[in-house]
VEXNUNU-419562 format. One record per residue (C-alpha): residue in three letters; x, z, y. Coordinates in steps of 0.001 Angstrom, whole numbers, plus 524288, in hexadecimal, padded with zeros to 5 digits. Each point is the difference from the previous one (the first is absolute). Layout:
REM residues N
ALAXZY...
END
This chain:
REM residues 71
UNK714E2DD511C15F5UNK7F2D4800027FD02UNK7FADE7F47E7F5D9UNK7F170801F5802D9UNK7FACA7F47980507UNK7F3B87FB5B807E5UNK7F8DF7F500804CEUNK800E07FF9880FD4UNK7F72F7F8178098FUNK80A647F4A17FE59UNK7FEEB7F19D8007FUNK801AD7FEB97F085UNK7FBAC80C857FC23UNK80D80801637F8EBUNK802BB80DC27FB6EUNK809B5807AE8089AUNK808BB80C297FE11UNK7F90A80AD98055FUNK809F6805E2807BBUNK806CB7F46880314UNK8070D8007180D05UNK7FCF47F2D680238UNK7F7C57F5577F843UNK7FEDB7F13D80367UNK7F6B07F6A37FCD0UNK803AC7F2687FEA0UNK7FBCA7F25C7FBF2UNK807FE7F6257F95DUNK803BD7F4C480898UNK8088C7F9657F96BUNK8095B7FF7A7F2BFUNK80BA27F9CF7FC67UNK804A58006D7F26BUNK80FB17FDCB7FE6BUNK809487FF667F29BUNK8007580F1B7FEA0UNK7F9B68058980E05UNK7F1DB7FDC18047FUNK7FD6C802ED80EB0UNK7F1F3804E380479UNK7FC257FE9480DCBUNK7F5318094580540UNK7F9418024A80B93UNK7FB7C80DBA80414UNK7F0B18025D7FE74UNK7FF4880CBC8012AUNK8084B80F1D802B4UNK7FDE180C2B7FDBDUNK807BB809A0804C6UNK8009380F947FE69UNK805D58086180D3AUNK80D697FE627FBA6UNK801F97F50480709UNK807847F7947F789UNK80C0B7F605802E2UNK7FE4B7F2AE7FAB2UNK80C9B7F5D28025BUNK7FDCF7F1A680478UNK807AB7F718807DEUNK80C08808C87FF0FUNK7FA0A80AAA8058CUNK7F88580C827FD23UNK7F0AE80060804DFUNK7F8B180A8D7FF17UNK7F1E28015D7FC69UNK7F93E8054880B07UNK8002E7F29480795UNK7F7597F7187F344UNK7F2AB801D17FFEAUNK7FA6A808AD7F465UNK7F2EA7FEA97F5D6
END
């Protein structure tokens, strides 16, 4: 894998893999701190995707890529 990273026309500007298959951008929504787990709740800004195509899994299912909008 390639560790070179870059700054893509994102939301947050947060750097990115550059050959990531697939890179979210997200916002924090919410946070719940427990006795030894914290849970972070984001929503999606942002994707970018390469022509792989990538699978992502949510609600018991795999989705592919091709059907979210991309940056």
């Amino acid at each position: 894998m390639n560790f070179i990273f870059y700054r893509p026309p994102m939301q947050n500007s947060a750097p990115i893999f550059k050959d990531a298959t697939c890179s979210f951008d997200c916002r924090l929504v919410d946070y719940k701190d427990s006795v030894h787990t914290a849970f972070c709740l984001g929503e999606v800004v942002a994707l970018v995707s390469n022509a792989k195509s990538p699978l992502i899994y949510f609600d018991r299912a795999l989705h592919c890529t091709e059907a979210l909008i991309t940056v």
